[in-house]
C-alpha positions in Angstrom: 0.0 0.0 0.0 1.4 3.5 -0.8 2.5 5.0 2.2 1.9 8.8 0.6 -1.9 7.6 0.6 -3.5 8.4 3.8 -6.8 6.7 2.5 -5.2 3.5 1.1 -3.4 3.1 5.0 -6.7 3.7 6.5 -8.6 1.4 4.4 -5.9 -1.5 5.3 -7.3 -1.6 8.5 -10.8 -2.9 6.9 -8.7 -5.3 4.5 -9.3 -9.3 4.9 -5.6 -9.5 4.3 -3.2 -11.3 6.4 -0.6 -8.9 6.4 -0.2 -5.3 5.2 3.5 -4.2 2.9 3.4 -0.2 3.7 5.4 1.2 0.8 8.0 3.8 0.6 9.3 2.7 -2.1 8.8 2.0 -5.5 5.2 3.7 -5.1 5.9 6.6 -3.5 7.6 9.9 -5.7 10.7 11.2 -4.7 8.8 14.3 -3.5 7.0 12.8 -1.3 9.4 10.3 0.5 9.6 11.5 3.7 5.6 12.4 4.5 5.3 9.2 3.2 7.3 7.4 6.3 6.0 10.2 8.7 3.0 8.9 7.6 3.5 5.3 7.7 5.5 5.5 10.9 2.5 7.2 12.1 -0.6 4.9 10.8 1.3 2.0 12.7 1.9 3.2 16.1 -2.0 4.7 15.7 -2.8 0.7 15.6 -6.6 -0.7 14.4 -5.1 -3.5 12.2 -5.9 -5.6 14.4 -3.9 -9.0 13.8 -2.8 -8.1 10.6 0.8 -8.6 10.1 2.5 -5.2 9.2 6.0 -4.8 7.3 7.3 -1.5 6.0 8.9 -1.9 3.0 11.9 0.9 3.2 14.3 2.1 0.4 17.2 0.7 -0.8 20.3 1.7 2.1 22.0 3.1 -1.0 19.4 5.5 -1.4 19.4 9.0 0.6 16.3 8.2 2.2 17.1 4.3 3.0 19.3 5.1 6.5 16.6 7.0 8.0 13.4 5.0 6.8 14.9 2.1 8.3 15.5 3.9 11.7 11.7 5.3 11.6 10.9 2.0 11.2 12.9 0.4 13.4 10.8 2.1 16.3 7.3 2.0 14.9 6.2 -1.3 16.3 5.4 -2.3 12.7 6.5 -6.0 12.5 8.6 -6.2 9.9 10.9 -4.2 7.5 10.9 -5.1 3.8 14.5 -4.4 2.0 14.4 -3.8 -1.7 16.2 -5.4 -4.2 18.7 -7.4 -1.9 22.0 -8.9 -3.5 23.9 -10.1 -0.5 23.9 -11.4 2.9 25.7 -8.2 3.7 22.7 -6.0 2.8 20.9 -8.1 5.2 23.8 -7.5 7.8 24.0 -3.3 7.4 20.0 -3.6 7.7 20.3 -5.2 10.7 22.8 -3.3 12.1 20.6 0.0 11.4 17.6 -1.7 13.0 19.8 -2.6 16.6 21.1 1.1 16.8 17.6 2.4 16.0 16.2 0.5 19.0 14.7 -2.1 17.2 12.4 -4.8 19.4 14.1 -8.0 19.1 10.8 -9.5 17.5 11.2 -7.2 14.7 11.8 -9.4 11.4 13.8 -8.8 8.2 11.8 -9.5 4.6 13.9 -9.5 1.6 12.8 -8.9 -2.1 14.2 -10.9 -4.1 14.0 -9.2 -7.4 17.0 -9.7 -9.5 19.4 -12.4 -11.2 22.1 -12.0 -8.2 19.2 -12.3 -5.3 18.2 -15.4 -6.6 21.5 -17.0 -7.2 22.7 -15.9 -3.5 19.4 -16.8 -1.8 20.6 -19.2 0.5 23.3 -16.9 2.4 20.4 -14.0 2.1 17.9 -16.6 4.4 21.1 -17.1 6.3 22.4 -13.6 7.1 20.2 -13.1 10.2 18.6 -15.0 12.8 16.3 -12.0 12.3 15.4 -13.4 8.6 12.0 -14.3 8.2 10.4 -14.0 4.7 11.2 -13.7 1.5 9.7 -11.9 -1.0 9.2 -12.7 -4.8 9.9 -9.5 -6.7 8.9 -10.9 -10.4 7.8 -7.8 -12.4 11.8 -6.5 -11.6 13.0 -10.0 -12.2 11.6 -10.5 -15.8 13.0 -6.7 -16.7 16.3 -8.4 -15.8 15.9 -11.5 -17.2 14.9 -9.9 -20.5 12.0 -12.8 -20.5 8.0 -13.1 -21.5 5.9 -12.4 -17.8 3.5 -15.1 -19.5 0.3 -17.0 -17.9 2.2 -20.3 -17.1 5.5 -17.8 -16.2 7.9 -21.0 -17.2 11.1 -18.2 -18.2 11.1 -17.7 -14.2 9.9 -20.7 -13.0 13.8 -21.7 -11.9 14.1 -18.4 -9.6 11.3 -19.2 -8.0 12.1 -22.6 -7.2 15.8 -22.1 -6.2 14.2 -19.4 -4.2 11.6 -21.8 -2.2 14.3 -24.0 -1.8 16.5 -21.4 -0.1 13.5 -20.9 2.2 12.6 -24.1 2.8 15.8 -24.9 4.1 16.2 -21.9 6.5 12.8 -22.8 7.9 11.3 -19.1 6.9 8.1 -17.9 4.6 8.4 -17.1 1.5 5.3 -14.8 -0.8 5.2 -15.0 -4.5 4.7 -12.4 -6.7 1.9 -9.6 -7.8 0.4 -10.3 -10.8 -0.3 -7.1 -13.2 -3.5 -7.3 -15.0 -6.3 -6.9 -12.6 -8.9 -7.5 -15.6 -7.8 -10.8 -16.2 -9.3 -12.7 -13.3 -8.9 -16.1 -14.7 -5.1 -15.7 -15.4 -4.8 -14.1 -11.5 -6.7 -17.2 -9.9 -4.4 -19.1 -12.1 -1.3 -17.3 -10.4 -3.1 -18.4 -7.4 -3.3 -21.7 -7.8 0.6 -22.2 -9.7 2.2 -20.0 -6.7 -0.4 -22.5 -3.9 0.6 -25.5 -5.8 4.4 -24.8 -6.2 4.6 -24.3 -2.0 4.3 -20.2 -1.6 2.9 -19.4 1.6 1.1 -16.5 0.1 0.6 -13.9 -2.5 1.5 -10.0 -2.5 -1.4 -7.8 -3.9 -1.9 -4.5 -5.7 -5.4 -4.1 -5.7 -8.1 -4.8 -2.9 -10.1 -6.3 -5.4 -7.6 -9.6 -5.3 -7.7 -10.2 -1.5 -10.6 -12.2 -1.6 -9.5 -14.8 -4.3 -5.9 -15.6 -2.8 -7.7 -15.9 0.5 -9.7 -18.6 -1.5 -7.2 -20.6 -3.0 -4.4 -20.5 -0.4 -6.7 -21.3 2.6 -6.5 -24.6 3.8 -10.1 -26.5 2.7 -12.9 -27.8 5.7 -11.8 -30.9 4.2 -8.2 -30.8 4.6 -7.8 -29.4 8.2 -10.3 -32.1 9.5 -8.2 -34.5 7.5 -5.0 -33.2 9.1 -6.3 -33.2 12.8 -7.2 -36.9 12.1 -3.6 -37.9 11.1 -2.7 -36.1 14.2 -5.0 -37.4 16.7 -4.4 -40.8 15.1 -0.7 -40.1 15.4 -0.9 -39.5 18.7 -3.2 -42.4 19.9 -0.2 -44.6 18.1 2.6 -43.0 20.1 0.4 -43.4 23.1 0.8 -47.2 22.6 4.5 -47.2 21.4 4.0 -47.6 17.8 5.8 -45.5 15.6 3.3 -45.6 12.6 -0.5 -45.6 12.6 -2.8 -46.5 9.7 -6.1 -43.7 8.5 -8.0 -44.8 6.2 -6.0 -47.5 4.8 -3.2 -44.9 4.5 0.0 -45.4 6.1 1.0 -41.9 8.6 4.8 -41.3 9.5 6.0 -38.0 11.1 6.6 -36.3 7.8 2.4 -36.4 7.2 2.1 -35.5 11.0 4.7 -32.0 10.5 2.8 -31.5 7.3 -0.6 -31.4 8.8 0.3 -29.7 12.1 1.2 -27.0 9.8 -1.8 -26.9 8.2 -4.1 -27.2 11.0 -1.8 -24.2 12.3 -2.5 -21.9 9.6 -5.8 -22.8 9.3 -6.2 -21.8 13.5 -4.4 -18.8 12.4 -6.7 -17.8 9.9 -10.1 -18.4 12.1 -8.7 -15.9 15.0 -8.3 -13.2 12.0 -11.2 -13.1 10.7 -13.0 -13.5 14.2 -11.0 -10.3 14.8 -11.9 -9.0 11.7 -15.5 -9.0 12.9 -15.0 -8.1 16.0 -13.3 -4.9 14.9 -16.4 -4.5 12.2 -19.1 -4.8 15.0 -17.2 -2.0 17.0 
């Protein structure tokens, strides 16, 4: 969301989105950089957004306004700070270091965009750079300008960036977002986005528009289906430790730990996304 538009940060506090990416960056002018984190800075420590998770995205450190949007950030409570276009673990290091001498909480989590050739061919020592490392974030309109390649429906020119990417994640244990998609009157070729990023492993999708929010919450929350299928491998689970095995049997189906981690995730995102939108109504009804 632009963080020069009062009305766009007010009207993220209505969003059903999980999480909220305040931008100074790339959609703010040069003019208006700094009302733009005054502003931001401000909207957050205001609160009303509920459980929503909030991440300022700042300008790159190289920029004159990168030092001191990361140190306004630092000590806005916000939960996150996004860094552009990161190249190197060392980006991830100088962030870091501006967040601790700003007085940053030691809950406050990096993001990283990962936007160009050299980000994704160092993403494992970016996930690695700080314990502070949470999410990763897949920058692909900047990636297929440098890639000189087609942004096309089935996206195959970038399709290994963003699985050496969700391996780099996957292996440091951390989230990982796809993408925007661009066209917000194709709505078949977004919910297809949606289903590709959901199917390849993404945790998520980044939006432009308001009007996407509901179909990503559609396609990348966990089914009725699946969660009660997931708390019966775990109860089942369970109920065979209990007796010593170290295997139970649902369904016919044969259950090891891998399908217990898998669903315990599942269940926990699904929990996760019941006390939002209780929130969410809650906050509505007030």
């Amino acid at each position: 969301m632009p963080g020069s538009n009062a009305r766009a940060l007010e009207k993220g506090r209505t969003l059903p989105a999980d999480g909220l990416i305040l931008d100074l960056e790339d959609a703010v002018a040069p003019d208006a950089k700094e009302k733009a984190r005054n502003q931001v800075c401000d909207a957050v420590k205001a609160g009303g957004y509920g459980l929503r998770e909030l991440v300022i995205r700042v300008n790159g450190l190289a920029t004159p306004w990168g030092y001191a949007d990361v140190a306004a950030a630092a000590a806005s409570g916000a939960n996150a700070i996004l860094l552009p276009k990161v190249e190197s673990a060392d980006a991830i290091r100088q962030l870091e270091n501006i967040m601790v001498a700003s007085g940053a909480p030691d809950s406050m989590a990096i993001w990283a965009m990962m936007e160009t050739p050299r980000s994704i061919l160092r993403a494992q020592m970016i996930t690695e750079a700080s314990s502070r490392m949470e999410c990763l974030v897949m920058g692909t309109s900047d990636l297929a300008k440098d890639l000189d390649c087609a942004h096309t429906r089935e996206r195959l020119p970038m399709i290994t960036s963003l699985g050496h990417c969700l391996l780099a994640a996957r292996a440091a244990k951390i989230g990982i977002l796809d993408g925007v998609f661009l066209d917000l009157n194709d709505d078949d070729g977004f919910e297809y986005a949606c289903e590709q990023g959901r199917e390849m492993g993404f945790d998520g999708k980044t939006l432009i528009h308001p009007k996407t929010v509901e179909a990503t919450n559609r396609v990348f929350t966990p089914s009725q289906k699946d969660v009660d299928w997931s708390r019966k491998i775990i109860r089942a689970h369970e109920e065979a430790e209990a007796k010593g095995e170290g295997v139970a049997v649902v369904d016919g189906m044969l259950i090891e730990n891998l399908h217990v981690e898998s669903a315990q995730r599942l269940v926990s995102m699904a929990e996760a996304i019941e006390a939002m939108e209780a929130d969410q109504v809650k906050a509505a009804g007030s």
